[in-house]
C-alpha positions in Angstrom: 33.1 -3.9 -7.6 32.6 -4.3 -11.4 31.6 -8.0 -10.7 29.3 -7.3 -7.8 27.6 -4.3 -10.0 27.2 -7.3 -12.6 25.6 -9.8 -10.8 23.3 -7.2 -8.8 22.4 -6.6 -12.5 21.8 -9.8 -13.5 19.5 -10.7 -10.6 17.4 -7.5 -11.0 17.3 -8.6 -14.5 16.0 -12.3 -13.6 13.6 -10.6 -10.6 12.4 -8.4 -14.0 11.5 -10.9 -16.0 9.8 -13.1 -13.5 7.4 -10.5 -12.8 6.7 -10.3 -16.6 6.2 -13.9 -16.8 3.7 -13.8 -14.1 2.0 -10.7 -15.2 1.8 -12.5 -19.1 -0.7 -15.2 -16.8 -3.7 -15.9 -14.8 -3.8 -14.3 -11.2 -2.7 -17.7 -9.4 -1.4 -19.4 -12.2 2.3 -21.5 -11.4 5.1 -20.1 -13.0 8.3 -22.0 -13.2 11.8 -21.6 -13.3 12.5 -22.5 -16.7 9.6 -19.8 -18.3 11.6 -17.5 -15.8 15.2 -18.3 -17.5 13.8 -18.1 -20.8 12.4 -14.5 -20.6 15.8 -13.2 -19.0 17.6 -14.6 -21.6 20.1 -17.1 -19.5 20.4 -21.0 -18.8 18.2 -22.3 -15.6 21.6 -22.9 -13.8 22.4 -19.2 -13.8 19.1 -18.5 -12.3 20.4 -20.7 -9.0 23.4 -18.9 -9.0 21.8 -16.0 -8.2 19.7 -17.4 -5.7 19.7 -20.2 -2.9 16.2 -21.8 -4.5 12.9 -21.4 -5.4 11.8 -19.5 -2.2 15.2 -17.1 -2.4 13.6 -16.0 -5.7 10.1 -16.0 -4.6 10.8 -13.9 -1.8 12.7 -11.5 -4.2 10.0 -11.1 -6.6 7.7 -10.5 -3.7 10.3 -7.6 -2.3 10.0 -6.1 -5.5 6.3 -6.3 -5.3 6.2 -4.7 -2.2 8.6 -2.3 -3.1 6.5 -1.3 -6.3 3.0 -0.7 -4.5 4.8 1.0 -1.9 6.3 3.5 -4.5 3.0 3.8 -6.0 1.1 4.7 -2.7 3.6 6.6 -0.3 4.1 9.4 -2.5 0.2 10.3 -2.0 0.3 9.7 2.1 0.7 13.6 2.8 -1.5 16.3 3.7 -2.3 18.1 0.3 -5.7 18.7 0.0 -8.8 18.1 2.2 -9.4 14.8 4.4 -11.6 13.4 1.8 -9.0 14.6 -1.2 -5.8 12.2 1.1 -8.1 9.5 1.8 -9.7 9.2 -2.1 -6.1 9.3 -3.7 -4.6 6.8 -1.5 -7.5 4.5 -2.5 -7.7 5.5 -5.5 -4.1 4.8 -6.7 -4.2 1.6 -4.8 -7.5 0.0 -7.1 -5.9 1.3 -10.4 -2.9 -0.6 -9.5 -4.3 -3.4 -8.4 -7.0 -3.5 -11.8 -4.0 -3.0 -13.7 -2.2 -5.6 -12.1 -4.2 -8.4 -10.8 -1.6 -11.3 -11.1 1.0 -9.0 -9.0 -2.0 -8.3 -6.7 -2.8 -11.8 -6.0 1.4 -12.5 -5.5 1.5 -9.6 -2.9 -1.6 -11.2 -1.0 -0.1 -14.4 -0.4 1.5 -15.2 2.7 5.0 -15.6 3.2 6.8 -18.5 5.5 6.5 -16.2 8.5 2.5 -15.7 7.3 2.9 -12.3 6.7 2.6 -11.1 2.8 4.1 -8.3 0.7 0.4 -6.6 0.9 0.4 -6.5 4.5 3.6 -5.7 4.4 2.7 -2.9 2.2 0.0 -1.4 4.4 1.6 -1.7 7.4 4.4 0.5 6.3 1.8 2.9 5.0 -0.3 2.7 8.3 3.0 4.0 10.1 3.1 6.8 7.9 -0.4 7.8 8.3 0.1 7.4 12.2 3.1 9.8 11.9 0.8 12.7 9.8 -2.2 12.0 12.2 -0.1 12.6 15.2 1.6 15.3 13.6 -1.7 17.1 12.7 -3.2 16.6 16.6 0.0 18.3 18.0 -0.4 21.2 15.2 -3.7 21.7 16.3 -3.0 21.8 19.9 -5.6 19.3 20.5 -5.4 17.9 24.3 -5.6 13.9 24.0 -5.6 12.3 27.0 -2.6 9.2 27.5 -4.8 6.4 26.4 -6.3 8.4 23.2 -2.8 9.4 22.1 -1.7 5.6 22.7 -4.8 4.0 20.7 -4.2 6.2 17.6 -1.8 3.5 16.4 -4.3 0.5 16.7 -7.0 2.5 15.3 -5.2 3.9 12.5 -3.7 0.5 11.3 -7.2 -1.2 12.0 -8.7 1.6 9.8 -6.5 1.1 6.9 -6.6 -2.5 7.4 -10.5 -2.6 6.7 -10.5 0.0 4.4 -8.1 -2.2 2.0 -9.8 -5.5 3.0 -12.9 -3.8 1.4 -11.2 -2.6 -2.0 -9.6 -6.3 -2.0 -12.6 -8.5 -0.9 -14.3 -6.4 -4.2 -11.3 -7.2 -6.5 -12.3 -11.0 -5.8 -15.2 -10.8 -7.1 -16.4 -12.6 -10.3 -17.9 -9.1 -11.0 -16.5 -5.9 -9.7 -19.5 -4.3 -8.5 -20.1 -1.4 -8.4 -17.7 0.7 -10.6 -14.4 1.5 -9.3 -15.0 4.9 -9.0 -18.1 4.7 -7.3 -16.3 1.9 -4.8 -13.4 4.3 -4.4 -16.3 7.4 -3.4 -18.0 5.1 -1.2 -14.4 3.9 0.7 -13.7 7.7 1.0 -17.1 9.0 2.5 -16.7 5.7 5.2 -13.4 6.7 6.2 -14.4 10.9 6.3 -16.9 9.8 8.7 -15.0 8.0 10.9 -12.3 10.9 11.3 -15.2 13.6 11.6 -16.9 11.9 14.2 -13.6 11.4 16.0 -12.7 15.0 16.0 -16.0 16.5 17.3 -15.6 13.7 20.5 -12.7 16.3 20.3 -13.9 19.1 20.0 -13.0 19.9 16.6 -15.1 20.5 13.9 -13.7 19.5 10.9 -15.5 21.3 7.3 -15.1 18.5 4.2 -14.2 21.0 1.8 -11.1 22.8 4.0 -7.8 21.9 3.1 -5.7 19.9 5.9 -3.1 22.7 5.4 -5.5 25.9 6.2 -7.0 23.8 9.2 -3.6 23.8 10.5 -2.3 27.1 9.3 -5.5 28.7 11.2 -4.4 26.7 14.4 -1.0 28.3 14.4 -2.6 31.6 14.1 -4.9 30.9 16.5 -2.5 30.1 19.0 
């Protein structure tokens, strides 16, 4: 037990430093083994005996990767606040990361051997969630979807997010970040309100910017 605790250790600590080797570079620039070794304090050879090869590693660092924007982006997929409060935290938290961290960024977008990256990963997992609040919210509001509505939230929803962060990410990659991150970050929110307001009133349900998610749904159970 001692020994496995050790070596999960030492690979955490290998995984560690590897990230602060590529984080010390250029988004894109190759890192190597031996830079990798040398920040974790052990020989090359102990790096292989923690993984199979280059790609075991590489996959691990990515996990971690994946793991860390998860963590940072999760926590705000609830429903505190108003629709436009969720969707501007969620994007918001997702740019300062990835401005803060634009060599992790660019690892997390690359594909893996099954062409599917720790980004997409990422969103995907946080898609799910936001299908799982949506469809709570539409049962809590005793709105009457239809089969094929209630089937095509889960496209829609993972289509949504998709675009949304292929819009945050197409203006990370470029040579200037125009316009300012906060003004991006208002603009992503007010796209996104209106695609969820105009969705509701085909509804039925008019939906006020400045109400709280929570009262909307408190006043639906009262209502009822």
């Amino acid at each position: 037990m001692r020994w496995d605790r050790h070596n999960q250790e030492r690979r955490q600590q290998i995984i560690d430093a590897a990230i602060a080797v590529i984080e010390e570079n250029e988004p894109g620039a190759e890192v190597h083994v031996q830079q990798i070794a040398e920040r974790a304090g052990v020989g090359r050879t102990v790096v292989y005996r923690h993984f199979t090869d280059r790609a075991d590693l590489d996959r691990a660092v990515q996990q971690d990767v994946l793991d860390g924007v998860a963590g940072a982006l999760l926590p705000h997929v609830t429903l505190d606040g108003t629709v436009p409060d969720i969707v501007e935290r969620i994007v918001g938290t997702y740019v300062e990361w990835a401005v803060a961290h634009p060599a992790l960024h660019r690892l997390a977008e690359a594909d893996g051997a099954d062409g599917t990256g720790p980004l997409r990963l990422g969103l995907e997992r946080i898609s799910d969630t936001v299908v799982e609040i949506i469809t709570t919210a539409v049962d809590g509001l005793g709105l009457e979807l239809g089969r094929d509505h209630r089937a095509a939230i889960d496209p829609l929803v993972h289509g949504l997010v998709g675009a949304v962060f292929g819009a945050v990410r197409r203006w990370l990659a470029r040579p200037e970040r125009e316009p300012r991150a906060e003004v991006l970050v208002g603009l992503v929110t007010d796209s996104v309100w209106f695609i969820i307001q105009g969705h509701a009133r085909t509804l039925g349900l008019r939906l006020d910017r400045e109400q709280p998610v929570e009262d909307l749904l408190a006043s639906a159970l009262a209502g009822a």
